[in-house]
N, C-alpha and C positions, 0 to 999 in steps of 0.2 A: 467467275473469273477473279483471281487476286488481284488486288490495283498493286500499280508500283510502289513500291516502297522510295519515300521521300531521301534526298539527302541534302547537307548543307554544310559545306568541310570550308575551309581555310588551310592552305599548304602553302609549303616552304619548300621549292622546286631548285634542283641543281641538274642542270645538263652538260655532257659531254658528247663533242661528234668528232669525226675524221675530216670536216668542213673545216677551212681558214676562219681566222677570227671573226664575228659577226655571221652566224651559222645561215645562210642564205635561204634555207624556208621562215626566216622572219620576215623575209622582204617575201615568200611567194615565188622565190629565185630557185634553180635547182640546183643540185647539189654540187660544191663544187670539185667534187673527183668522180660526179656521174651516178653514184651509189651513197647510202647512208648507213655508217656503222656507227652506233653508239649507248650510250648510258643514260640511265635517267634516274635521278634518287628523289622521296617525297617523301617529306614528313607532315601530319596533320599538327598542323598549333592547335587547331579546335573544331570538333564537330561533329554530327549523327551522319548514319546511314541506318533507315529506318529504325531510329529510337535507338539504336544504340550508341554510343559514344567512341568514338575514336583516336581521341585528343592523346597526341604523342608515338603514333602508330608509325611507324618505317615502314618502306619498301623502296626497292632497286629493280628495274626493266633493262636488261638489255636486249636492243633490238636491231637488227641490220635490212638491208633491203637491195634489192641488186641495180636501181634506177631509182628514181624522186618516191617518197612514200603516198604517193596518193595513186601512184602505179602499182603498189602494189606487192603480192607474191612477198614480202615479207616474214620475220621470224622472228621471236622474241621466247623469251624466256623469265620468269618472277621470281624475288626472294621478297619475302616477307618476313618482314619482324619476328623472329622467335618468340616473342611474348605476345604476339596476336593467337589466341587461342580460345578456345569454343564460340563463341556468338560474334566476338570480336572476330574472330577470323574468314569466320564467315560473312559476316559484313563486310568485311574489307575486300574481302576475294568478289564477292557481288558487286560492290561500285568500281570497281579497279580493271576487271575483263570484261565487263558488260559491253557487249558491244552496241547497247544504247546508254551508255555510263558516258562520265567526263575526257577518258583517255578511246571514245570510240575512233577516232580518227585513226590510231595505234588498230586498235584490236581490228576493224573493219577491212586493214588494208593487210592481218596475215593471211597466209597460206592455213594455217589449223591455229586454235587455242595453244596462247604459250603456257607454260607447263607452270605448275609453282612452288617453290621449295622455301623451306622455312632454313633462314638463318640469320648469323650476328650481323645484324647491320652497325653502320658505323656512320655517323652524318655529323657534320659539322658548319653549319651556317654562317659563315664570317667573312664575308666577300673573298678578295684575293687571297686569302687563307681558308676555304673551304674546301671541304674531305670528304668523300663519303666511300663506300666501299660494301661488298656483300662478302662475308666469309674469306678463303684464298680466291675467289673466283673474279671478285672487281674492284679494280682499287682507280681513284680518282683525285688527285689533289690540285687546286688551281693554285694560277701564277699570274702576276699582272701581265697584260698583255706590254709592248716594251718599245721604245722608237728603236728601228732599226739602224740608227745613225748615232744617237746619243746613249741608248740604253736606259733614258728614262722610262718610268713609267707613262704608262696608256690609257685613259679610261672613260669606256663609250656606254652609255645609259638611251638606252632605244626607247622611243614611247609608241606604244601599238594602239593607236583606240579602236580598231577593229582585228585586234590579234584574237587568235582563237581561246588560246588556252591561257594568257593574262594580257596587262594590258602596257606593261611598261619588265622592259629585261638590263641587266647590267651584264657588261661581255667582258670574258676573262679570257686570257690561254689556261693550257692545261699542263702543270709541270712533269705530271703524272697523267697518263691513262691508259691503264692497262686491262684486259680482260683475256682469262684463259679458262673456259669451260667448254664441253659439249658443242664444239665447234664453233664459239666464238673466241676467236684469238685475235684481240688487237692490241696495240699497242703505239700511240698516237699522244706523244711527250709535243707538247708547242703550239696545239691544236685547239679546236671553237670549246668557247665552256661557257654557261652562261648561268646568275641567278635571278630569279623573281619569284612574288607571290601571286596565289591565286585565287580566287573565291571559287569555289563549284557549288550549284544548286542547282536540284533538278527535282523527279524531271518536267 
């Protein structure tokens, strides 16, 4: 029997949902228009999956769900990096749909394996000026969140010490977030967006 293959990444995580600012599965809360449609972009700063190297590797998930994601019945869809190709890519596609991988919580709660399509990613890591986007298919740009009174700026830094997936998130609106592919069409300008980093090591 093959043993697992080890991995040990560091990511740079950008999230968008159709949730109000403060995306309510950080508290454990559920969602709050009932259902979860959204984006997820991830770049490696640095790291293997089984001996190979991944450092600077893109991808983009979008995922929806009809009620709270740990219910279930789910859907999602991958683009990956154009330049992840032979061993790379295969690496990548292994720690990223595993459903004993770092994103099992994702994969565990669809309906079938999302699909994976190679294309130009676009990521941009710069707080309230972060972009990320897959091909025409996703595009994503954040906004500071804003008092509704004065139109100042907002800015909420969560610390998670038993969050699943990191351990501290920064909350932004979204000035942009749009998705129109293969049945995912949202389009959710104003809405939760969030960044943090992450260590994954397993398994």
């Amino acid at each position: 029997m093959e043993k697992p293959k080890k991995w040990n990444v560091k990511v740079d995580q950008l999230v968008s949902c159709n949730c109000n600012w403060g995306c309510p599965c950080s508290f454990n809360a559920p969602p709050t228009n009932g259902n979860c449609e959204g984006a997820l972009a991830y770049r490696v700063a640095q790291g293997t999956y089984g001996g190979v190297a991944l450092d600077g590797l893109k991808w983009v998930l979008l995922v929806a769900w009809p009620a709270a994601i740990h219910l279930g019945n789910g859907r999602g869809l991958f683009f990956f990096d154009e330049r992840a190709k032979g061993e790379k890519r295969e690496a990548l596609e292994a720690l990223v749909t595993s459903k004993k991988g770092p994103l099992a919580v994702y994969m565990n709660s669809m309906t079938k394996p999302p699909e994976v399509r190679s294309a130009r990613i676009e990521f941009k890591f710069a707080g309230k000026k972060s972009v990320f986007g897959a091909g025409n298919a996703v595009r994503v740009e954040f906004d500071p969140m804003r008092n509704p009174v004065t139109g100042a700026e907002h800015m909420v830094t969560g610390k998670l010490p038993t969050g699943l997936f990191t351990k501290s998130e920064d909350f932004y609106s979204t000035k942009t977030f749009r998705a129109d592919t293969d049945g995912f069409n949202f389009d959710y300008p104003g809405r939760n967006a969030i960044l943090s980093i992450a260590n994954w090591r397993g398994p």
